[in-house]
N, C-alpha and C positions, 0 to 999 in steps of 0.2 A: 497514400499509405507509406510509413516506412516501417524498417526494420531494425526494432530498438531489442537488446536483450536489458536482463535484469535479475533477479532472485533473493535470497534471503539473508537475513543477516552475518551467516558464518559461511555462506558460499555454497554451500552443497549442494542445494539444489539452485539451477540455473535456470534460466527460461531465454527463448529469443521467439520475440512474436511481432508480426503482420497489427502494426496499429495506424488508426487514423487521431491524430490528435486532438482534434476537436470528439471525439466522443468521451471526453472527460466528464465526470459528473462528482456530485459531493452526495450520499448518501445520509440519510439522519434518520433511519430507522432504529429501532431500539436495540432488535437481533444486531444490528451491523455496529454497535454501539459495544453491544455487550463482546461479538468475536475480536472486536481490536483493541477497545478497552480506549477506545479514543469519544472527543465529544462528537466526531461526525466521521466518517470516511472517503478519501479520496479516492476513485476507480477510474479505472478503462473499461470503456466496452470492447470485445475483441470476437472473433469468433473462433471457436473448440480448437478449431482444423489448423488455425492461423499461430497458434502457441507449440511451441516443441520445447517440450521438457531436454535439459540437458545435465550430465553429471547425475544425483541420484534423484527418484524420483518423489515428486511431492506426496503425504499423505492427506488423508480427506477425511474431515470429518463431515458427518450426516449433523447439521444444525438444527433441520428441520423437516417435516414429512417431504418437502418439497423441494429441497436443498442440500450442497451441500459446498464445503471450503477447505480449499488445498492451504497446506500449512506444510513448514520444517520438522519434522520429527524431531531434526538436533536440537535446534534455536529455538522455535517455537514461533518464528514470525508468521504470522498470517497474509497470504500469497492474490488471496481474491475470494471471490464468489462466483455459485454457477448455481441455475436450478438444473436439476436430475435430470430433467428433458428439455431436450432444445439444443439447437447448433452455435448456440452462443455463452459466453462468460465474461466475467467482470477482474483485471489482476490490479492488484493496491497500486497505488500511482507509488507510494514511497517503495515500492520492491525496482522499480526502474534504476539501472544504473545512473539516469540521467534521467530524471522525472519535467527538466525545463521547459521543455519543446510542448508539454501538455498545458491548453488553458480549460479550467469547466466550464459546461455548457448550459448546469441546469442545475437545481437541488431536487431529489428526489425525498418521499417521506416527507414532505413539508408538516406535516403535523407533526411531529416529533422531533422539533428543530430544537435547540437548545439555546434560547432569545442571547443569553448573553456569552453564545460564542460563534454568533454568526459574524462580527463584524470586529475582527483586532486589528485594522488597522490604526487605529487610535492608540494604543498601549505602549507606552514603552518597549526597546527590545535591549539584550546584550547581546553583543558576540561572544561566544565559547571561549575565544584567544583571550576574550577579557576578564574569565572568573578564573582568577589567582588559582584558587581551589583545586579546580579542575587541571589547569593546565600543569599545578605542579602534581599530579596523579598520573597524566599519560606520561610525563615526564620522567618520573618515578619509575614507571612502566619501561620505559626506554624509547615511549616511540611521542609522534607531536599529536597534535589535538587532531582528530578528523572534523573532516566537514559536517 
């Protein structure tokens, strides 16, 4: 187990939790699709007890009879998954300050996989430092490109 914190995108709400990192997983359900707005979602498993909210606190929405997902009021990032009962929850791998230390373990939802975006390592990539565009925008901004 360690002791990784992490939270949302404008900061406000913070999290520090009790993770094992191999209980990574990539979700590809449709719900989990539609709260991130992604083609699949990356999670931790963690348990309730083991996450300490810190700074303000997350809200939640009810997703579903059975569920529900902490999110930023401010920002709007979406923080994890939990069902309503039970001693455990799921927080997005990208809310980690440091998401590296996590590998998945498993796809869950395998029927609702989305065939051609399970495997990009074939595609081309850019680095951020390298679209002109962008970099003369945070620049503009005053500040450099984040990671």
């Amino acid at each position: 187990m360690q002791t990784i914190q992490g939270g949302c995108q404008c900061r406000a709400v913070r999290y520090r939790a009790e993770v094992d990192p191999q209980k990574a997983y990539a979700c590809h359900c449709s719900m989990c699709r539609h709260a991130t707005g992604g083609a699949w979602v990356a999670y931790v498993g963690v348990r309730k007890d083991a996450v300490h909210w810190l700074g303000e606190q997350p809200q939640w929405y009810v997703s579903s009879p059975i569920a529900h997902r902490p999110f930023c009021a401010r920002c709007g990032t979406p923080l994890g998954f939990a069902f309503r009962e039970g001693d455990t929850m799921d927080l997005t791998l990208g809310s980690f300050d440091d998401p590296a230390a996590f590998r998945p373990t498993e796809n869950y939802a395998t029927e609702s996989m989305l065939d051609g975006w399970v495997d990009l390592t074939g595609l081309p990539g850019q680095r951020s430092t390298d679209n002109d565009d962008v970099v003369r925008r945070w620049h503009a901004a005053g500040l450099e490109v984040p990671e």
